[in-house]
Backbone bond lengths (Angstrom), bond angles and torsions (degrees), N, CA, C in turn:
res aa  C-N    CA-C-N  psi(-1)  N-CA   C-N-CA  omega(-1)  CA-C   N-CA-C  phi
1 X - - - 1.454 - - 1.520 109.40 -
2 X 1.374 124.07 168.70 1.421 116.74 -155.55 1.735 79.65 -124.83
3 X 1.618 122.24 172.27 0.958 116.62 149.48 2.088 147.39 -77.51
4 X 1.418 82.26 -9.60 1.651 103.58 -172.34 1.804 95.34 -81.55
5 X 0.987 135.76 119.71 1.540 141.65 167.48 1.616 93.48 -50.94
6 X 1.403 97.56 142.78 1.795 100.65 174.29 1.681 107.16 -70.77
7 X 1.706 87.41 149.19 1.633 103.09 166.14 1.012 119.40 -60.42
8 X 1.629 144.56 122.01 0.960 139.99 178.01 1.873 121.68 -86.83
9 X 1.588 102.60 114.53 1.321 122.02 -170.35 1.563 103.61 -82.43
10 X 1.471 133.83 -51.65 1.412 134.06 -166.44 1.564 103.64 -152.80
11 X 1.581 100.85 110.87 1.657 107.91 -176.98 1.306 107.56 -50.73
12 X 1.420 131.87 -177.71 1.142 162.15 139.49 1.882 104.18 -23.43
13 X 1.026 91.22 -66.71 1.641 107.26 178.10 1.409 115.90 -51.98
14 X 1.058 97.17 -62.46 1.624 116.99 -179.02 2.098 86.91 -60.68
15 X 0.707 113.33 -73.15 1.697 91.28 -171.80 1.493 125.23 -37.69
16 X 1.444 110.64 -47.09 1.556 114.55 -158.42 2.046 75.37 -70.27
17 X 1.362 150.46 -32.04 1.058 146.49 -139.39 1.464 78.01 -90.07
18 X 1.517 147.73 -52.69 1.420 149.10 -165.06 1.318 102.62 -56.35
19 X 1.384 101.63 -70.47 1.802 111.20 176.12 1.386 119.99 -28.67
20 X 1.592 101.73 -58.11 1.801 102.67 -166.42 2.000 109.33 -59.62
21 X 1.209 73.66 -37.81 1.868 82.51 -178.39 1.275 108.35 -69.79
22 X 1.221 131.01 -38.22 1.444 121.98 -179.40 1.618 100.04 -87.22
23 X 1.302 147.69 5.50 1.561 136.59 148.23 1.327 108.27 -67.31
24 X 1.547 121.26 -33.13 1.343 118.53 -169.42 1.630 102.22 -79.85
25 X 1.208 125.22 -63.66 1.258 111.15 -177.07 1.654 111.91 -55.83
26 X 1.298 118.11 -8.90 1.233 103.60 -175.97 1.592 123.40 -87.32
27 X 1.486 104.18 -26.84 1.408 134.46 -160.42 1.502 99.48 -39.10
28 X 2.023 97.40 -59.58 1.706 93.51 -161.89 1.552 120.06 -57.53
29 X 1.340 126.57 -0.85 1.173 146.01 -157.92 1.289 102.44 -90.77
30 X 1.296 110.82 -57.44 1.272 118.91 167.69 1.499 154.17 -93.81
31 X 1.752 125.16 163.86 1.579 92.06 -172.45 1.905 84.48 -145.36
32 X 1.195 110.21 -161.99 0.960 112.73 -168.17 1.619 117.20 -72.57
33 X 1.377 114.60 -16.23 1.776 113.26 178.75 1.066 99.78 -98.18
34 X 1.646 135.24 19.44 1.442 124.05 147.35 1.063 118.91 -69.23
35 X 2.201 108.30 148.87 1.527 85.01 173.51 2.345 100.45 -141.77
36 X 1.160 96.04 134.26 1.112 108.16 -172.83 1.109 121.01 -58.06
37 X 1.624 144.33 107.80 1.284 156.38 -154.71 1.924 99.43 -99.03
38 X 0.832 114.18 98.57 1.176 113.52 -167.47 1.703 92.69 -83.17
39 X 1.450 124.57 170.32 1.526 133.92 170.23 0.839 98.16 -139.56
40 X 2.014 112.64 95.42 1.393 105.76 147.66 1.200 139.92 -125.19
41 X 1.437 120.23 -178.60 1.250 111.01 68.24 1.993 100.95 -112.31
42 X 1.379 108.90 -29.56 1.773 105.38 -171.72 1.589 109.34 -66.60
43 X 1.637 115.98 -0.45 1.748 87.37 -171.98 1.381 102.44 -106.92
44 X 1.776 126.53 6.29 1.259 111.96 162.16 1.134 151.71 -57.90
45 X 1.021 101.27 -23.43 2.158 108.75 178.93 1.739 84.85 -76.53
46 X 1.126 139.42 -50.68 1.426 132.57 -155.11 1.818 106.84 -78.92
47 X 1.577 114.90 -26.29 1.244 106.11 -163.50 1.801 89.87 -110.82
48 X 1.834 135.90 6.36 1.152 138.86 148.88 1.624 105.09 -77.16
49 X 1.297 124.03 -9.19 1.635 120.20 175.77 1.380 128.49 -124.87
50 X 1.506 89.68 3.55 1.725 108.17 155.14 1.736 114.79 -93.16
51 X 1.196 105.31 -41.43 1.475 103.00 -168.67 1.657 90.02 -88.88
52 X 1.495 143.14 9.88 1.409 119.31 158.46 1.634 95.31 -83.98
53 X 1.467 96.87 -47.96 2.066 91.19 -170.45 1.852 106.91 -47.68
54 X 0.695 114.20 -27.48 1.799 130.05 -174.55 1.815 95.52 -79.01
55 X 0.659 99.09 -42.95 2.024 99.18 175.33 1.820 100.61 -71.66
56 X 1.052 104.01 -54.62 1.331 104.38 -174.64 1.905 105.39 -51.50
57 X 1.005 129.62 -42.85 1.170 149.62 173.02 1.374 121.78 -69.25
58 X 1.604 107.47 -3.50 1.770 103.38 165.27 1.390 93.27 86.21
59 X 1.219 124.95 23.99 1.964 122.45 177.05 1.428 105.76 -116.07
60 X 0.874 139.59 115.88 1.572 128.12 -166.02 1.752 88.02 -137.39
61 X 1.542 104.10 95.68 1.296 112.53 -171.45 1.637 102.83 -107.05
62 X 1.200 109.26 138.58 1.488 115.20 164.26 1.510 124.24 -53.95
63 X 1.246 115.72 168.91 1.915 119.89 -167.06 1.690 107.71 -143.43
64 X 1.206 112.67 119.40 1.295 119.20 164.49 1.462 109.07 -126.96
65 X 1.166 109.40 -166.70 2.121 120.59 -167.49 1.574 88.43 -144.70
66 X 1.534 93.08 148.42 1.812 116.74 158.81 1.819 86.21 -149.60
67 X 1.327 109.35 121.88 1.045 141.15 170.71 1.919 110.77 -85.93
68 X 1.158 120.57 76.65 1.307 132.63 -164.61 1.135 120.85 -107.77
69 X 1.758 142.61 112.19 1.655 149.20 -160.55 1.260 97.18 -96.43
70 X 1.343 129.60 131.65 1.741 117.17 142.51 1.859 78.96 -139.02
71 X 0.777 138.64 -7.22 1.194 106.43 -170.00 1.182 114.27 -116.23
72 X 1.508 125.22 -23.23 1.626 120.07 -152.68 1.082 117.75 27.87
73 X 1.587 117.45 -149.97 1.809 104.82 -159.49 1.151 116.90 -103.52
74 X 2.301 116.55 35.51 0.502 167.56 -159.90 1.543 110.32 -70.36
75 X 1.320 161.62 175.84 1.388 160.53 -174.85 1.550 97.99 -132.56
76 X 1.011 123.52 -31.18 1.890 149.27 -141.23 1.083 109.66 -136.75
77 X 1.359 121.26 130.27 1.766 114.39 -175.78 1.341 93.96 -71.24
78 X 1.415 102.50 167.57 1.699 114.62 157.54 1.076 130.79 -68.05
79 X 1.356 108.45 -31.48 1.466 105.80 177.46 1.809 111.33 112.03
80 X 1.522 98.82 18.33 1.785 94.34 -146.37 2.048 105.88 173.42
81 X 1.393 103.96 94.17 1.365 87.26 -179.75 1.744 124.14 -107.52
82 X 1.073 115.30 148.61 1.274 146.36 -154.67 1.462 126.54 -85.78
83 X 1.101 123.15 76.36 1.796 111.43 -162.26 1.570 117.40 -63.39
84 X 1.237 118.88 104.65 1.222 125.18 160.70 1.548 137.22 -55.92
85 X 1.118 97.17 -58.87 1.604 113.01 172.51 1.900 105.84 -152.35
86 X 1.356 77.81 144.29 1.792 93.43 -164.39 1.869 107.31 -92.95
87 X 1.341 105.36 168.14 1.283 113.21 167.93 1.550 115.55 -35.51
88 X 1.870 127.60 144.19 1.639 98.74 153.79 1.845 107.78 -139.19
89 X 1.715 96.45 30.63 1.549 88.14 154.78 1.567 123.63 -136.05
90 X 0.865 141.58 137.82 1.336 112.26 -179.70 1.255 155.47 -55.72
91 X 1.025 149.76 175.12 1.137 128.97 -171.58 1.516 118.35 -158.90
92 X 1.690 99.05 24.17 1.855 98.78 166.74 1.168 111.48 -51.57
93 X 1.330 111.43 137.82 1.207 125.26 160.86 1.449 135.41 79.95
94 X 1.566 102.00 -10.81 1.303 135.47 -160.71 1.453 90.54 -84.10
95 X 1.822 100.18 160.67 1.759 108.85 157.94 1.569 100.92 -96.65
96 X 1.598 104.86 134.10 1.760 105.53 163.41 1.287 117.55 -123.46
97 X 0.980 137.65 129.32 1.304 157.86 -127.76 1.937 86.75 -127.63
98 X 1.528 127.13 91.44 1.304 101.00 176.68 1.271 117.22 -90.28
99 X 1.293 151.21 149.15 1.345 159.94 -159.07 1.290 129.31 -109.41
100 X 1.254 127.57 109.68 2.212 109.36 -166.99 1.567 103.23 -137.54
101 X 1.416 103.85 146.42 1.595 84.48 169.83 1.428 114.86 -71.18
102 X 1.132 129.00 -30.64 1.740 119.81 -146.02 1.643 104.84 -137.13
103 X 1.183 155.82 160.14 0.962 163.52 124.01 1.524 143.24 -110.23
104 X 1.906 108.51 87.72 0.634 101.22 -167.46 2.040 104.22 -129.54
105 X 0.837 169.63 148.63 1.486 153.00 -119.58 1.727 109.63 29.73
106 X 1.330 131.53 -30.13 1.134 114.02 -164.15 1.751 140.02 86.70
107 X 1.559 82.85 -19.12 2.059 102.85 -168.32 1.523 88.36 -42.91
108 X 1.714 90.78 -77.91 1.803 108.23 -151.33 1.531 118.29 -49.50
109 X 1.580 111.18 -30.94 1.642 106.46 179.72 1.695 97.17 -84.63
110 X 1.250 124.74 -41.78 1.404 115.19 161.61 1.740 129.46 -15.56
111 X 1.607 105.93 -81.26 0.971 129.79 154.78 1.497 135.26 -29.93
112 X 1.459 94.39 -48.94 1.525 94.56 166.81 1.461 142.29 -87.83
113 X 1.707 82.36 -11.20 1.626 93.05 164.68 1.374 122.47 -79.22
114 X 1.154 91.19 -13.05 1.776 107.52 -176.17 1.343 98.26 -60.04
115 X 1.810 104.89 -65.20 1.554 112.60 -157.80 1.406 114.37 -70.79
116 X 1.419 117.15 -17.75 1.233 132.87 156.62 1.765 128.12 -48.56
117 X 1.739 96.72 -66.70 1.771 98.75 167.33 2.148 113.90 -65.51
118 X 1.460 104.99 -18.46 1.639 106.66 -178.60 1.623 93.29 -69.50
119 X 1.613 123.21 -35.59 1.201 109.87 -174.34 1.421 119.21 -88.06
120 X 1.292 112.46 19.57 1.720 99.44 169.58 1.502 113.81 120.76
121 X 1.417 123.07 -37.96 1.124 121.82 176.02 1.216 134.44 -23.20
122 X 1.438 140.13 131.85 1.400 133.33 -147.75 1.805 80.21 -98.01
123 X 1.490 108.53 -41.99 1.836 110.30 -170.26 1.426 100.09 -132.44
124 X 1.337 101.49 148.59 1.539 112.12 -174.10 1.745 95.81 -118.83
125 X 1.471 139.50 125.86 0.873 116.74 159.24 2.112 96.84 -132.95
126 X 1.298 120.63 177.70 1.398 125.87 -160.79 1.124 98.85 -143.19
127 X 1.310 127.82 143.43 1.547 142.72 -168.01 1.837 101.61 -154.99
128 X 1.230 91.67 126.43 1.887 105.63 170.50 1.263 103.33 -141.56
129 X 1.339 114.54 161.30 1.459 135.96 -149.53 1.697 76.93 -110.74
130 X 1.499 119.90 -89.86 1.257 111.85 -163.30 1.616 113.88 -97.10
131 X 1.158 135.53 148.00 1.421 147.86 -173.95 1.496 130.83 -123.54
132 X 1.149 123.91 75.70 1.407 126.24 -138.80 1.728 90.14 -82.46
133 X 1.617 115.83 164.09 1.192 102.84 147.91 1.464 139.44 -82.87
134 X 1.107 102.85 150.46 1.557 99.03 -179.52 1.793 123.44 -121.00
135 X 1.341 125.40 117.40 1.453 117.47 179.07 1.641 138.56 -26.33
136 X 1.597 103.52 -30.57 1.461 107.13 165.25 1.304 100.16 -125.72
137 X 1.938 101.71 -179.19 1.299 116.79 175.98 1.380 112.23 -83.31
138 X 1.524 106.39 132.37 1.260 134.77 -175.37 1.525 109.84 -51.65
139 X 1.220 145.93 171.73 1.061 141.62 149.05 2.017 116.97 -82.52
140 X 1.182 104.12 -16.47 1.494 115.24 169.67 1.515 111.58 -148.74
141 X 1.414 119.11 158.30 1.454 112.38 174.04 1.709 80.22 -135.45
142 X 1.493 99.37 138.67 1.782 120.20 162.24 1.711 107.07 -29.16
143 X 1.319 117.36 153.11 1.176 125.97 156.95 1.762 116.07 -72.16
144 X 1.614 97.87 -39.30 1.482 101.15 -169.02 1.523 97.96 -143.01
145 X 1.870 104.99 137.05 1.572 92.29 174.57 1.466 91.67 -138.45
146 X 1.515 122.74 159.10 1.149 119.33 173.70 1.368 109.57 -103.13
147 X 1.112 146.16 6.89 1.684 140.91 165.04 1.450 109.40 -174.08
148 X 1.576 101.61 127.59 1.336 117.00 165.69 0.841 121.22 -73.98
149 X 1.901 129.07 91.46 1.397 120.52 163.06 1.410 139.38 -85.12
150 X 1.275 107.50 -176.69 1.639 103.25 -155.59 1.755 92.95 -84.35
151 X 1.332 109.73 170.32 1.370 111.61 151.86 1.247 141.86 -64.76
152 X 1.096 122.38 64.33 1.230 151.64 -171.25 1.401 136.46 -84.55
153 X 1.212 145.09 -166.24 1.561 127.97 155.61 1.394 84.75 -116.61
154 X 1.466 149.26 132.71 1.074 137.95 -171.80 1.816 89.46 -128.93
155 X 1.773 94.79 161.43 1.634 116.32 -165.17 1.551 104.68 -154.51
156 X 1.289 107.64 147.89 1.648 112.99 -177.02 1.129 108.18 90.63
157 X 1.806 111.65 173.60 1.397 112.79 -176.51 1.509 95.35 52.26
158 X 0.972 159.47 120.44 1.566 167.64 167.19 1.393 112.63 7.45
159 X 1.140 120.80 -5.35 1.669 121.24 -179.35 1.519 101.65 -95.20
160 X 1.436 115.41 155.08 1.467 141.27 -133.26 1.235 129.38 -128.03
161 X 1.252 171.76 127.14 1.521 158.53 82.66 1.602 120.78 -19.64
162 X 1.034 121.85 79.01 1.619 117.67 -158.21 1.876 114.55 17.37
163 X 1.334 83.16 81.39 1.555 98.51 -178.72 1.348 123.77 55.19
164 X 1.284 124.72 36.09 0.730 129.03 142.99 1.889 152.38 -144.67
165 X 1.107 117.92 167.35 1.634 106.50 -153.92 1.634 119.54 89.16
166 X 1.113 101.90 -7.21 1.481 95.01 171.38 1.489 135.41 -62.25
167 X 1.175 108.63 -37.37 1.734 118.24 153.63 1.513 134.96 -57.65
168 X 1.720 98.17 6.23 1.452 85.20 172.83 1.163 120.26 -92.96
169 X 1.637 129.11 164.42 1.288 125.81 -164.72 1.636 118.57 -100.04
170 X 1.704 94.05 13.68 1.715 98.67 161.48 1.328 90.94 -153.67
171 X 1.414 94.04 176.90 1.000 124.98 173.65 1.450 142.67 -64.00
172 X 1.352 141.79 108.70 1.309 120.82 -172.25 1.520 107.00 -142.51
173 X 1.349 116.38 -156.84 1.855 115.41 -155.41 1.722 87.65 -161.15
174 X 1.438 97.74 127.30 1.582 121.50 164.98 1.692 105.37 -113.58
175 X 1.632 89.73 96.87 1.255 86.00 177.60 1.409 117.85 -173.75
């Protein structure tokens, strides 16, 4: 952890305001035998406050985990991601909606869509909260993102400094 408190990029407010809007565009997409593939450990607080805005909305989508490494407590991807913990419901045939906080290399939502369509999924679709730019073309871009952030080192909302800052309820930048 550094001593300077992070810059704050998108309040508290300003998030739950990202979220609600991205349940709505997401809604028609979905129905109730979807089930939300969360990526964590950083995309849980964001994909536990998408799938309430999605309840609120008459979507009562199912929840699973893919536990996915590229970074460790790392600044820089690895280059290479790592299965931690695997799917544990199924999902023939099903739509899964996978969930991330951040997108920035592309690996991990890549990857997980992979392990997602290897498991059966009838539809694969991908949702990230933040979407950084990146110098080349990605191997995938999200279906749905709720804010384009800057290039940044970003923290809060489930994203990290070797574990830490993840509990904050906005967004900010060590950098």
């Amino acid at each position: 952890m550094t001593d300077a408190p992070p810059a704050v990029l998108l309040s508290e407010t300003e998030v739950v305001t990202r979220v609600d809007a991205l349940a709505l565009a997401i809604a028609p997409y979905v129905d109730d035998d979807t089930v939300a593939v969360c990526l964590l450990t950083g995309g849980l607080w964001f994909c536990a406050d998408l799938t309430r805005a999605l309840a609120r909305l008459d979507r009562h989508i199912g929840f699973d985990a893919l536990w996915l490494a590229s970074y460790g407590d790392a600044r820089a991807s690895l280059g290479r991601c790592e299965v931690r913990a695997d799917l544990q419901r199924p999902l023939a045939g099903r739509t899964a909606l996978v969930v991330d906080d951040v997108f920035d290399t592309g690996l991990s939502l890549s990857e997980a869509a992979r392990l997602v369509r290897d498991a059966g999924a009838g539809k694969v679709m991908t949702c990230v909260f933040a979407r950084k730019p990146w110098p080349t073309k990605r191997a995938i871009e999200p279906d749905f993102v709720a804010w384009e952030a800057p290039a940044r080192f970003l923290v809060g909302y489930g994203m990290d400094a070797a574990g830490a800052y993840r509990g904050l309820p906005y967004i900010g930048a060590l950098d």
